[in-house]
C-alpha positions as YAML, in Angstrom:
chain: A
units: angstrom
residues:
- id: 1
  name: UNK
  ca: [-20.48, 135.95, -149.83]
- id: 2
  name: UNK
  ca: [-23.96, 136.54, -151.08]
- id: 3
  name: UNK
  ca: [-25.13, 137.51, -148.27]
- id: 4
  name: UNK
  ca: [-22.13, 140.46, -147.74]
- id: 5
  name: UNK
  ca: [-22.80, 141.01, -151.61]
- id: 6
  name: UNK
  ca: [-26.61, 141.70, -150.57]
- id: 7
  name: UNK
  ca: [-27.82, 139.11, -153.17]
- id: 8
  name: UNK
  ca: [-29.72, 137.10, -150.62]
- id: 9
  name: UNK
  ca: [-30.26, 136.66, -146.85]
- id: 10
  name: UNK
  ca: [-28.48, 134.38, -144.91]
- id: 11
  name: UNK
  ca: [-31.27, 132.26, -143.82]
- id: 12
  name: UNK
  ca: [-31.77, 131.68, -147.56]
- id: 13
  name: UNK
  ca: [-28.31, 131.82, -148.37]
- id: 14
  name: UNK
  ca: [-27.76, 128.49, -146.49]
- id: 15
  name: UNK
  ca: [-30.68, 126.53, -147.76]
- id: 16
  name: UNK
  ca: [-29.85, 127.31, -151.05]
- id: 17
  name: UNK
  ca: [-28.75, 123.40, -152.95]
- id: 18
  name: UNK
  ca: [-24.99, 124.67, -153.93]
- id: 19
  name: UNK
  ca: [-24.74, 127.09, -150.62]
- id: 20
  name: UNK
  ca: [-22.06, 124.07, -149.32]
- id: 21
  name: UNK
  ca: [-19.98, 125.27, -152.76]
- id: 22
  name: UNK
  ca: [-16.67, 126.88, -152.62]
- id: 23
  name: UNK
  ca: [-17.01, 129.98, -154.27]
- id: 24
  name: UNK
  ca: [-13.91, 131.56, -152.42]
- id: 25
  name: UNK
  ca: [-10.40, 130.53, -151.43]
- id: 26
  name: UNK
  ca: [-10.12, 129.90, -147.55]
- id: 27
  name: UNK
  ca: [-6.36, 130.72, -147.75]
- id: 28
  name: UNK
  ca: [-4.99, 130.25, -144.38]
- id: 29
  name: UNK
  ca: [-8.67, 130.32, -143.02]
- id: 30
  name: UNK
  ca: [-10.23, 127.52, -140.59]
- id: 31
  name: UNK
  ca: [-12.56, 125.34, -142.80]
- id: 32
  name: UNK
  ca: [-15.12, 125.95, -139.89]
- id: 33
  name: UNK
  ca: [-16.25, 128.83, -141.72]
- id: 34
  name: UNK
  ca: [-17.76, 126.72, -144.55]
- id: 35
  name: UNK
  ca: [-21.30, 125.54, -144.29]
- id: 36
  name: UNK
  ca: [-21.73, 122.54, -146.09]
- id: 37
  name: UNK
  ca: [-25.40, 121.50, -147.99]
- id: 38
  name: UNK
  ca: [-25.41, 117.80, -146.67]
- id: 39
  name: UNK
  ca: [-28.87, 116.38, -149.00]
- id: 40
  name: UNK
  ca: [-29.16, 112.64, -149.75]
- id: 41
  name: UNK
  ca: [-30.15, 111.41, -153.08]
- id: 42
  name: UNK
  ca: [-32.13, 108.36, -153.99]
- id: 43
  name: UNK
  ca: [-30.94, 106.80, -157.43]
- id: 44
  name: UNK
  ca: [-32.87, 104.42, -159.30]
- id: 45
  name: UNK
  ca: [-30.75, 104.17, -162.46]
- id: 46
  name: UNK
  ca: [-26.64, 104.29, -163.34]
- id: 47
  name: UNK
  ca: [-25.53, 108.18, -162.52]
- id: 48
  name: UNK
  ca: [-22.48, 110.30, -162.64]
- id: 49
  name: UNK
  ca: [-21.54, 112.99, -160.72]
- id: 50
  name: UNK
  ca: [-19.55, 115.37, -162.19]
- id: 51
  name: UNK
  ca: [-17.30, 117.74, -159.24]
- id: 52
  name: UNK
  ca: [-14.98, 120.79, -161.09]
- id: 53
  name: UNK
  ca: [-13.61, 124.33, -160.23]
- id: 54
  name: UNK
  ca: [-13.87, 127.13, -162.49]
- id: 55
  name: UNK
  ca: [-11.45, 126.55, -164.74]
- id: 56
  name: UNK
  ca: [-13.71, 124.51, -165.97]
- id: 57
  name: UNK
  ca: [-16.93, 125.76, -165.50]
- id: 58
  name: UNK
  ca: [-16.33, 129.09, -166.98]
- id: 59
  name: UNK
  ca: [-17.99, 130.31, -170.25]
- id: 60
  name: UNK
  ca: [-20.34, 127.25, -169.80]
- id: 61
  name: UNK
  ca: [-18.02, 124.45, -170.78]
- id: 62
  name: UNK
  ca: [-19.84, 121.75, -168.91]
- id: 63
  name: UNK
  ca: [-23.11, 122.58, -170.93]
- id: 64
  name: UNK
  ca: [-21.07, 122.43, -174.16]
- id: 65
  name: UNK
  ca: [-18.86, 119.17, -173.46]
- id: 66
  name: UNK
  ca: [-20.98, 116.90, -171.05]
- id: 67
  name: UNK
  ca: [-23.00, 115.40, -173.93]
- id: 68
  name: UNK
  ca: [-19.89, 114.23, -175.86]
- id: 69
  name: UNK
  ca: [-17.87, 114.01, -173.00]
- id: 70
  name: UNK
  ca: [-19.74, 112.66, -169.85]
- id: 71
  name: UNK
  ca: [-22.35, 110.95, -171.07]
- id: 72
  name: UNK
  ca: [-20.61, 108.05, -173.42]
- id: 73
  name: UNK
  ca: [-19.72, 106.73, -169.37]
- id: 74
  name: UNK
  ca: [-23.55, 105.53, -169.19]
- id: 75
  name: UNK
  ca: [-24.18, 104.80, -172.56]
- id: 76
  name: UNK
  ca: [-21.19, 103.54, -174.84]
- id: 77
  name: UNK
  ca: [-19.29, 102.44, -171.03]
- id: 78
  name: UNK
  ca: [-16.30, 105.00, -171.61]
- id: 79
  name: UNK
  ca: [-13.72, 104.25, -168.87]
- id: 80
  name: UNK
  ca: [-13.74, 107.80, -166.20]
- id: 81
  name: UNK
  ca: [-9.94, 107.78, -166.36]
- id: 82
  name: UNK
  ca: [-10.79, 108.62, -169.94]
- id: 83
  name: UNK
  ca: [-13.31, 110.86, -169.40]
- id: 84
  name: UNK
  ca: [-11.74, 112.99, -166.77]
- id: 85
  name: UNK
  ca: [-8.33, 113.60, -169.41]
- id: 86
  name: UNK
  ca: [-10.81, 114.90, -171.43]
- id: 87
  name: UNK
  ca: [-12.37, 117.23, -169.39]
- id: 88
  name: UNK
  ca: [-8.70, 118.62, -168.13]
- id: 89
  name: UNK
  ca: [-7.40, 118.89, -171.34]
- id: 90
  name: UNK
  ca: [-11.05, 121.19, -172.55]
- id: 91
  name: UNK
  ca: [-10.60, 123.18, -169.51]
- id: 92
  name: UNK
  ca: [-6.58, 124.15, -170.65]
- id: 93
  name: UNK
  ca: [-7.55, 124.82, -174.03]
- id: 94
  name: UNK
  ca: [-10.87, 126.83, -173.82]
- id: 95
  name: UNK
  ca: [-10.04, 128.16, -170.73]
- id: 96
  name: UNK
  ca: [-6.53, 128.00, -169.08]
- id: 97
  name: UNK
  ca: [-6.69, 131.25, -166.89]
- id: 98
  name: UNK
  ca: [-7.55, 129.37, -163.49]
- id: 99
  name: UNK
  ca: [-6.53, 126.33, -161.93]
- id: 100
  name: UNK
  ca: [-8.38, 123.01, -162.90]
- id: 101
  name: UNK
  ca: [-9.79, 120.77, -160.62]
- id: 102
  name: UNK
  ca: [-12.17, 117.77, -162.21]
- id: 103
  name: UNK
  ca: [-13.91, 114.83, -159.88]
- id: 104
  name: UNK
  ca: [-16.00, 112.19, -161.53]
- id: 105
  name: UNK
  ca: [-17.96, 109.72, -159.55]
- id: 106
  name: UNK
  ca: [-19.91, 106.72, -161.25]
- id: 107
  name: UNK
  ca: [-22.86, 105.45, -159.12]
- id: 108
  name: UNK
  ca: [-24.30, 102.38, -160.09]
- id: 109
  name: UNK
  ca: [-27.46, 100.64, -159.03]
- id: 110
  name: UNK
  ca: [-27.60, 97.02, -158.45]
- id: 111
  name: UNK
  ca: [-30.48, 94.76, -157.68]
- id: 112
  name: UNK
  ca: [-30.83, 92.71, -154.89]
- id: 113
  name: UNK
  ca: [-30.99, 88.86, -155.46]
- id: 114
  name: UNK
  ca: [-32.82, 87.91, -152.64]
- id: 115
  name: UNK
  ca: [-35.56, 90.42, -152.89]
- id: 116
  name: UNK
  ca: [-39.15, 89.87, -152.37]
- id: 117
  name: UNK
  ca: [-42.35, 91.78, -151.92]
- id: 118
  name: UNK
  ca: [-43.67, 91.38, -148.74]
- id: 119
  name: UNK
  ca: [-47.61, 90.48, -149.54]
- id: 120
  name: UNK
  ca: [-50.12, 92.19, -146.79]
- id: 121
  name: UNK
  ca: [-52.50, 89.24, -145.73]
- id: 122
  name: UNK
  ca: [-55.92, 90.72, -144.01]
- id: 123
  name: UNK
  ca: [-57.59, 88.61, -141.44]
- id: 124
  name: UNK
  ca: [-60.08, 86.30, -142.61]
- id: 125
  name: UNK
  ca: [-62.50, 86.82, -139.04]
- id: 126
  name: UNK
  ca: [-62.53, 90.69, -139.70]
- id: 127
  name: UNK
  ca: [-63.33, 89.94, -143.33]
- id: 128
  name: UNK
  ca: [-66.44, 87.46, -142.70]
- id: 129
  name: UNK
  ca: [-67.75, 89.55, -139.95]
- id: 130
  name: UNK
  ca: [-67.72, 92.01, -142.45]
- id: 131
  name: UNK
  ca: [-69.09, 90.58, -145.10]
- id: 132
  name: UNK
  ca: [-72.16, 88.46, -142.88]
- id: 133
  name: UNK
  ca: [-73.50, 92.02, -141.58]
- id: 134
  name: UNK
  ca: [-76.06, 93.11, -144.39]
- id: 135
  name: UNK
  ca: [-76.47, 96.92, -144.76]
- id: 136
  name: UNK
  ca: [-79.48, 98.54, -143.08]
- id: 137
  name: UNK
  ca: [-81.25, 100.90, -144.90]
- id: 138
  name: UNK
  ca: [-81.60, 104.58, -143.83]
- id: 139
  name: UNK
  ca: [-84.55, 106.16, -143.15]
- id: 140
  name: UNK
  ca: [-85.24, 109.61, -144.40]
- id: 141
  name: UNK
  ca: [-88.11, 111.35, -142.54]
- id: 142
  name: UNK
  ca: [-91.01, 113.43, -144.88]
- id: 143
  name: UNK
  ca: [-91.52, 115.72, -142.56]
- id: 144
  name: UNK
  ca: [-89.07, 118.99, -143.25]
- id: 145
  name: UNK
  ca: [-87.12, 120.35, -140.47]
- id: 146
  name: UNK
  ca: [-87.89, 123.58, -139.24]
- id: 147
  name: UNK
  ca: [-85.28, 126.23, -139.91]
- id: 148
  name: UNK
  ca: [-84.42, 128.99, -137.92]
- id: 149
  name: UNK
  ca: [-86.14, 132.33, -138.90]
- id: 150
  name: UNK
  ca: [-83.45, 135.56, -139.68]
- id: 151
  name: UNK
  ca: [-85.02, 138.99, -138.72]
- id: 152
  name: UNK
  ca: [-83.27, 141.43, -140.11]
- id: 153
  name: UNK
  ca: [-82.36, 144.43, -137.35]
- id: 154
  name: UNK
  ca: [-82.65, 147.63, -139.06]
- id: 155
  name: UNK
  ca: [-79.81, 149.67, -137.74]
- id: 156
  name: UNK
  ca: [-81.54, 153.05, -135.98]
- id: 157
  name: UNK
  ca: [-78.20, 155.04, -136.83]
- id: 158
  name: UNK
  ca: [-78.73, 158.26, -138.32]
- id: 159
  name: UNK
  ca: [-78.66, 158.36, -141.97]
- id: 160
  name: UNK
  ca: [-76.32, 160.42, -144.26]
- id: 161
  name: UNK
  ca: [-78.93, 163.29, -145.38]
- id: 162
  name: UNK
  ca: [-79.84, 164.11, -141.41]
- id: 163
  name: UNK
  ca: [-75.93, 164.28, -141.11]
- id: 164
  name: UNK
  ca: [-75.02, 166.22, -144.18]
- id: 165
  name: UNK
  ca: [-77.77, 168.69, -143.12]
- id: 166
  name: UNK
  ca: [-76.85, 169.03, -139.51]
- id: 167
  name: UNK
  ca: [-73.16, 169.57, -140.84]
- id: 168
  name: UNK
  ca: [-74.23, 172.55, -143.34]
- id: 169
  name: UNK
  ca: [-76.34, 174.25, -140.15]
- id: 170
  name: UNK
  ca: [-73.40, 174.15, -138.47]
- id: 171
  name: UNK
  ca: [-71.29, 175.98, -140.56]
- id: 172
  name: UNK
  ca: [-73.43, 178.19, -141.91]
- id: 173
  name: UNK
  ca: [-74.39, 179.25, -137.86]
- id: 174
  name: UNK
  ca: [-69.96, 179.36, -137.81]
- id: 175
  name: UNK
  ca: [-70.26, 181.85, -140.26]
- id: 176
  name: UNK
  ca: [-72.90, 183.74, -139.20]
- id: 177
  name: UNK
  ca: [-71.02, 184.60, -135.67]
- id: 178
  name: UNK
  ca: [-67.13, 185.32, -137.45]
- id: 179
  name: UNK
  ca: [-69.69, 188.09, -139.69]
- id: 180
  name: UNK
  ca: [-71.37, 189.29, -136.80]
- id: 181
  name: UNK
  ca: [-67.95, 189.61, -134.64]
- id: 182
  name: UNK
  ca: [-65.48, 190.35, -137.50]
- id: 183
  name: UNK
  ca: [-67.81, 193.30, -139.44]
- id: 184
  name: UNK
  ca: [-68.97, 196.27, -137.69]
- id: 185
  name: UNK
  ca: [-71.23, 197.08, -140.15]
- id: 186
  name: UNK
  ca: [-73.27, 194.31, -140.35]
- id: 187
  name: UNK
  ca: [-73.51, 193.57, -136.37]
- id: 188
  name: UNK
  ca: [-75.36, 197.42, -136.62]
- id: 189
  name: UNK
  ca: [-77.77, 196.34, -139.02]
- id: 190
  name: UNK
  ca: [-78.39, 192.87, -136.62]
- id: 191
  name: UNK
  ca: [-78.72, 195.30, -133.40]
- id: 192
  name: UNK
  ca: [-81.09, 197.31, -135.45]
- id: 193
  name: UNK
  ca: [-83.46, 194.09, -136.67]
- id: 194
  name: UNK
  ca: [-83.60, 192.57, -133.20]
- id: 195
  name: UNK
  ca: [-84.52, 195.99, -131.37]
- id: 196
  name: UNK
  ca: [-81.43, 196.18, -129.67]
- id: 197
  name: UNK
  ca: [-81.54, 199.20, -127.54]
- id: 198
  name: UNK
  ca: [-78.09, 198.85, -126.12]
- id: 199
  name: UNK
  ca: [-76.06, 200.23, -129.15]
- id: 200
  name: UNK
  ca: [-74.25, 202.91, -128.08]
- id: 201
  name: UNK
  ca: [-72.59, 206.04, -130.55]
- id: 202
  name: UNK
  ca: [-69.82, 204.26, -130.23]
- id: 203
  name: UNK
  ca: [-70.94, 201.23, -132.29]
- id: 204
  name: UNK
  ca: [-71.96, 204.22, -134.79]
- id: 205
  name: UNK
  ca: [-68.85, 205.83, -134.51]
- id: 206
  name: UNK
  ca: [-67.06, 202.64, -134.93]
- id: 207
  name: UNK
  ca: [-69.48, 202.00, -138.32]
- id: 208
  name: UNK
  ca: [-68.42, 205.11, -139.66]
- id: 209
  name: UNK
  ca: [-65.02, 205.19, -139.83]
- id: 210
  name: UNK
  ca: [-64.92, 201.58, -141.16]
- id: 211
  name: UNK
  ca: [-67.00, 202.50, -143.59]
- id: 212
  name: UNK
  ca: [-65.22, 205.76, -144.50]
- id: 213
  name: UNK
  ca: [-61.62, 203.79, -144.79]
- id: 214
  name: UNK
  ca: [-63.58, 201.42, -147.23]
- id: 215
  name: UNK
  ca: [-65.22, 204.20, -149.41]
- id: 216
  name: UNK
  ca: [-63.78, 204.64, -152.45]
- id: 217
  name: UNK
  ca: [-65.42, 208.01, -154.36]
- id: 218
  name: UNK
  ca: [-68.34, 207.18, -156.62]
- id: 219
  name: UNK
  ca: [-68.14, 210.48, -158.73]
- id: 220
  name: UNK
  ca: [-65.28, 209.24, -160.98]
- id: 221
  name: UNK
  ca: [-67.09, 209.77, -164.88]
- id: 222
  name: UNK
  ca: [-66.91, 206.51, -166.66]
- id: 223
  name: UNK
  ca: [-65.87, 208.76, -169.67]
- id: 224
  name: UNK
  ca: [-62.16, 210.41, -169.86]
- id: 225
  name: UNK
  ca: [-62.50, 214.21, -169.55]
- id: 226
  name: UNK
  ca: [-59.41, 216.33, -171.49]
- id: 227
  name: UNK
  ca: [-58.36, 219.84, -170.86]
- id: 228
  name: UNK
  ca: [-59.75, 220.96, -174.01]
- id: 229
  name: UNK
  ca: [-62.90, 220.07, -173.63]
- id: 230
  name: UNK
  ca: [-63.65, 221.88, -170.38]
- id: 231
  name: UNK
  ca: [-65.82, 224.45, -170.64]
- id: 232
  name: UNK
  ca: [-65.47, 227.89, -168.54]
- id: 233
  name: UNK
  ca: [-67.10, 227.20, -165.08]
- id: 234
  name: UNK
  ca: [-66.55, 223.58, -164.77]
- id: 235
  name: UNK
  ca: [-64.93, 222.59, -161.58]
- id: 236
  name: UNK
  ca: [-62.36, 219.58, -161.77]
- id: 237
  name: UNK
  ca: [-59.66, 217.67, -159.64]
- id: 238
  name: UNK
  ca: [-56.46, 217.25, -160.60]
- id: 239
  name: UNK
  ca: [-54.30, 213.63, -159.75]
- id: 240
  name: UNK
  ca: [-50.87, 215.37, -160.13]
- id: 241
  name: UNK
  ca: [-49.28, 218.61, -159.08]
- id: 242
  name: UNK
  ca: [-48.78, 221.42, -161.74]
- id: 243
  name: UNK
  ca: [-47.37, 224.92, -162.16]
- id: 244
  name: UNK
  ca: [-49.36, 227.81, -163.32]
- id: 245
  name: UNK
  ca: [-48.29, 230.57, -165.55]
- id: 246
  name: UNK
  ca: [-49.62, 234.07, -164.13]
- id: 247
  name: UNK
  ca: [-49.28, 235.28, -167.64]
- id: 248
  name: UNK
  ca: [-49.55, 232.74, -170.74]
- id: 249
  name: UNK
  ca: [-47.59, 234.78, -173.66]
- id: 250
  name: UNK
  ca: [-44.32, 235.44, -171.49]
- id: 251
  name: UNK
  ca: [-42.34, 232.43, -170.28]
- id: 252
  name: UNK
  ca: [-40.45, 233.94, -167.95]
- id: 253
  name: UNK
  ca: [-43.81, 234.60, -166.10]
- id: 254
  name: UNK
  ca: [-43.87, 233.77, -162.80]
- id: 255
  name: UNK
  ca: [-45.08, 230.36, -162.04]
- id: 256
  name: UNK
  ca: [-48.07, 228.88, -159.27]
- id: 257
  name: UNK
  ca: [-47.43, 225.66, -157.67]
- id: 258
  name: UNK
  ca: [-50.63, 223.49, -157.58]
- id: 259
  name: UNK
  ca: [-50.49, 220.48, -155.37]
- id: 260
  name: UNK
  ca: [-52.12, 217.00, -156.11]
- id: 261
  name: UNK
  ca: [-55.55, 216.01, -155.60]
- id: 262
  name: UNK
  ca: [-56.29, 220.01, -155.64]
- id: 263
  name: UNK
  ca: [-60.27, 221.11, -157.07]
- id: 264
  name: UNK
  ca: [-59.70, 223.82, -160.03]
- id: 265
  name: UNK
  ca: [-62.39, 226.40, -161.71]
- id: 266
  name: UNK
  ca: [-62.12, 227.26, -165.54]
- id: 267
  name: UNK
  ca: [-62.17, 230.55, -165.43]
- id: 268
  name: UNK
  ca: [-61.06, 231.57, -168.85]
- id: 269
  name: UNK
  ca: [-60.11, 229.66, -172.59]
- id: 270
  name: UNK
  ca: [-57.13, 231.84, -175.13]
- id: 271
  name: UNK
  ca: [-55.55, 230.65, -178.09]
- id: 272
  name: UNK
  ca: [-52.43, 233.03, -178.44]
- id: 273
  name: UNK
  ca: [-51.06, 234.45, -182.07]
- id: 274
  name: UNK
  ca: [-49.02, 231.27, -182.31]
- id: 275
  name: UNK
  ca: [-52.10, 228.97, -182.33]
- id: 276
  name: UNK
  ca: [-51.58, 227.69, -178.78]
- id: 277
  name: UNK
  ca: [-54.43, 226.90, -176.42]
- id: 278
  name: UNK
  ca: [-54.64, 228.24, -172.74]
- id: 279
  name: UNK
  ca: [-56.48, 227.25, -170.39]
- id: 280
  name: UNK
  ca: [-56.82, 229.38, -166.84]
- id: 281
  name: UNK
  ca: [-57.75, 227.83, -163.58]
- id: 282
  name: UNK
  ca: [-58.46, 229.11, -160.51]
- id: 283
  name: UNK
  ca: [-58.24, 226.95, -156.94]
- id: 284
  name: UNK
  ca: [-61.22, 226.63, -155.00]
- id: 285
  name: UNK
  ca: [-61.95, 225.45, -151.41]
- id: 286
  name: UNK
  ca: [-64.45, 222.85, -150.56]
- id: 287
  name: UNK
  ca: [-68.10, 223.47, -149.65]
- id: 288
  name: UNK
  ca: [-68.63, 223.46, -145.94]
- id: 289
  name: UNK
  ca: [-72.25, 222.07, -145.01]
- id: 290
  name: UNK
  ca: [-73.82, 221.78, -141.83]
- id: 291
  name: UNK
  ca: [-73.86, 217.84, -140.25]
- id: 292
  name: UNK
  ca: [-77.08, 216.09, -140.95]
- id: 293
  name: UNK
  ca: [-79.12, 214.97, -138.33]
- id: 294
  name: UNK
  ca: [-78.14, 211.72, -137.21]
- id: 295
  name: UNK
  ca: [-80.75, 209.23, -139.11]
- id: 296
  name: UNK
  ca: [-81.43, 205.05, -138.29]
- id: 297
  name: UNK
  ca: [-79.62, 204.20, -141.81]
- id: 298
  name: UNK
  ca: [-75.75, 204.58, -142.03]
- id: 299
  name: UNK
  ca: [-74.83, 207.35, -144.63]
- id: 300
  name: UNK
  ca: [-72.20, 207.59, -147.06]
- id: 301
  name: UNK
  ca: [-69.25, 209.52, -145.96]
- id: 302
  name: UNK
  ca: [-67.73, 212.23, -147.64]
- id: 303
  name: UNK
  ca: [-64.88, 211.14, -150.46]
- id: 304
  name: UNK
  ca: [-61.19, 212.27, -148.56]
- id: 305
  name: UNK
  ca: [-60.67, 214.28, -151.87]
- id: 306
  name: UNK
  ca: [-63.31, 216.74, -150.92]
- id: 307
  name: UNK
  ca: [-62.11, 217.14, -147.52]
- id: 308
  name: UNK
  ca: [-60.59, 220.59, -146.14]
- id: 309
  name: UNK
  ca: [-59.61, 220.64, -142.95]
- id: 310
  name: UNK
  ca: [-58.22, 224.26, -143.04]
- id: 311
  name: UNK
  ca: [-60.53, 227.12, -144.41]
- id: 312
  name: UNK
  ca: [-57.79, 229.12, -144.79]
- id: 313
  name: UNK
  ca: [-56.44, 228.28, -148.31]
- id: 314
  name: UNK
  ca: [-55.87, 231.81, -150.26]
- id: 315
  name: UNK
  ca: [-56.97, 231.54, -153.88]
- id: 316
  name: UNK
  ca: [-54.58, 230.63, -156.69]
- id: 317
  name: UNK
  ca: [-55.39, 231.36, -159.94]
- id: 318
  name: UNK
  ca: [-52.93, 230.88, -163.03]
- id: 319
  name: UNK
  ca: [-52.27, 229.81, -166.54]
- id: 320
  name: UNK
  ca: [-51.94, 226.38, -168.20]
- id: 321
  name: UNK
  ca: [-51.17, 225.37, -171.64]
- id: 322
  name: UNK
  ca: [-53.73, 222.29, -173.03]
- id: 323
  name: UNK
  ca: [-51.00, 220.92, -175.55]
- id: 324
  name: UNK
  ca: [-48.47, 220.36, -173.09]
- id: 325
  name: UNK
  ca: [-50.51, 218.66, -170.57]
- id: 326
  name: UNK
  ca: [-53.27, 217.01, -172.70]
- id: 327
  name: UNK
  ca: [-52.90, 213.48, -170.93]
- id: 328
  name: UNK
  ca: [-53.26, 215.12, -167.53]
- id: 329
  name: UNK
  ca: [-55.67, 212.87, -165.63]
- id: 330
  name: UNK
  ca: [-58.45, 215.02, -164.29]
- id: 331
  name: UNK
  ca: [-61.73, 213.88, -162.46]
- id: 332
  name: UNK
  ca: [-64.80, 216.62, -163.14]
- id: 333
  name: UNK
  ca: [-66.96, 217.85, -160.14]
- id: 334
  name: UNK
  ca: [-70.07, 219.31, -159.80]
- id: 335
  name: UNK
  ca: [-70.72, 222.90, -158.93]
- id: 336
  name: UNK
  ca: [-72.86, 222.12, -155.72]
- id: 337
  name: UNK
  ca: [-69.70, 220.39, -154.22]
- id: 338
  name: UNK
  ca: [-67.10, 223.70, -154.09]
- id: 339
  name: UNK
  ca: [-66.71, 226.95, -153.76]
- id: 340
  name: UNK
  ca: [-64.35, 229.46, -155.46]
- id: 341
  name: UNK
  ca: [-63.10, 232.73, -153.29]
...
């Protein structure tokens, strides 16, 4: 049962002192599948043994009642007929919700009369051979004995600095070839150190147009420019698409489309009789230069937003009013970098 219960493991389960208890009906069960604790006890004084169920045992009855009840058998010589009523009629009046089953045994210890020590008798030739043999003395030599020398070995392995070093070699040398295979740019400025002849324009090509997909513009002001504080002639780029006015006092003017990321020239500045500002810009085409001769040191690429592929882009040229469009993100440009028609 403990074991099934998981309490204990059978191997312990059986050595246990009370495993040979019966802690569960058998019923109509063979016995066989008891396994009785057989121990042997050696008593050297009067004893009583005290067998019960539990409907007795429950709620600790024998701890409460075996002072008053069990012991008076050794000490006062209470009859176990006596004794065992006793018990029966505790166990029916404390307990009385199981069945009651009490078995006292009285072991007593008797003394033989015919006893006797048995005396060990040594033999009296061993002893006087013994005893006629004087001791000899031991002699202890002055001269010390030679011990073995230790030599330390001094192990010849490498020691940690030599490996930590060799370790950070080798991965700096790792990352040295991922740069040199993973970024164009720097495998052209290697070719160009060592005197590598063998780079070809496609290596140069290939530099460029990583380089120009990783250009961002370097023009942007650090300051915020406004409408209003354009002056006539400034060149700008706008972020957003707008729609010009061809004429500022009428609002059923007709209106000009402007599409993002288009460059502008202020051409004129009006305030009208109802103290509104206008602005008027006119769209302008990129500057076209000649290609530079190709130089040793990679250059710079153009920004995309000052790239026209098609020269033919008529001229536009229309009204805008500052109020209505005075958080209009616009990026100023210098007059070197476009051209108006």
């Amino acid at each position: 049962r403990e074991v099934r219960l998981g309490y204990a493991l059978y191997r312990d389960a059986v050595s246990f002192p009370s495993g040979g208890a019966l802690v569960q009906a058998l019923g109509m069960n063979p016995s066989s599948r008891l396994y009785p604790t057989i121990d042997r006890v050696m008593l050297d004084e009067d004893s009583v043994f005290l067998l019960c169920s539990d409907g007795l045992s429950d709620n600790d009855r024998v701890e409460q009642y075996w002072e008053t009840e069990i012991l008076p058998i050794l000490t006062e010589g209470k009859k176990v007929d006596e004794a065992v009523d006793r018990l029966m009629a505790i166990a029916n009046e404390k307990n009385g919700h199981d069945n009651i089953t009490v078995a006292l045994v009285h072991a007593s210890v008797q003394t033989k009369a015919n006893s006797s020590s048995k005396v060990i008798s040594f033999p009296k030739e061993k002893l006087a051979t013994l005893t006629d043999n004087p001791l000899q003395p031991t002699q202890i030599s002055s001269t010390p004995t030679a011990l073995p020398k230790l030599t330390k070995t001094r192990s010849r392995g490498p020691s940690l600095f030599v490996l930590s070093l060799l370790i950070v070699v080798l991965l700096l040398g790792g990352i040295g070839v991922l740069s040199f295979f993973l970024f164009p740019g720097l495998r052209y400025q290697a070719n160009r150190l060592l005197g590598n002849t063998t780079v070809s324009s496609t290596a140069n090509n290939t530099n460029s147009e990583t380089s120009e997909s990783e250009a961002t513009p370097t023009d942007s002001p650090s300051e915020s420019v406004t409408l209003e504080s354009l002056a006539v002639g400034d060149y700008i780029q706008i972020e957003e698409a707008i729609a010009l006015q061809s004429n500022p006092s009428d609002d059923a003017a007709e209106t000009i489309p402007i599409t993002a990321r288009s460059i502008l020239r202020v051409s004129k500045k009006q305030e009208t009789t109802d103290q509104q500002n206008w602005i008027e810009l006119q769209k302008c085409t990129p500057t076209t230069t000649e290609p530079a001769e190709p130089t040793s040191q990679p250059t710079l690429p153009t920004p995309p937003s000052l790239e026209n592929n098609n020269p033919d882009i008529s001229t536009e040229q229309g009204w805008l009013q500052i109020e209505d469009h005075s958080n209009m993100t616009i990026t100023p440009l210098s007059a070197n970098d476009v051209q108006c028609e």
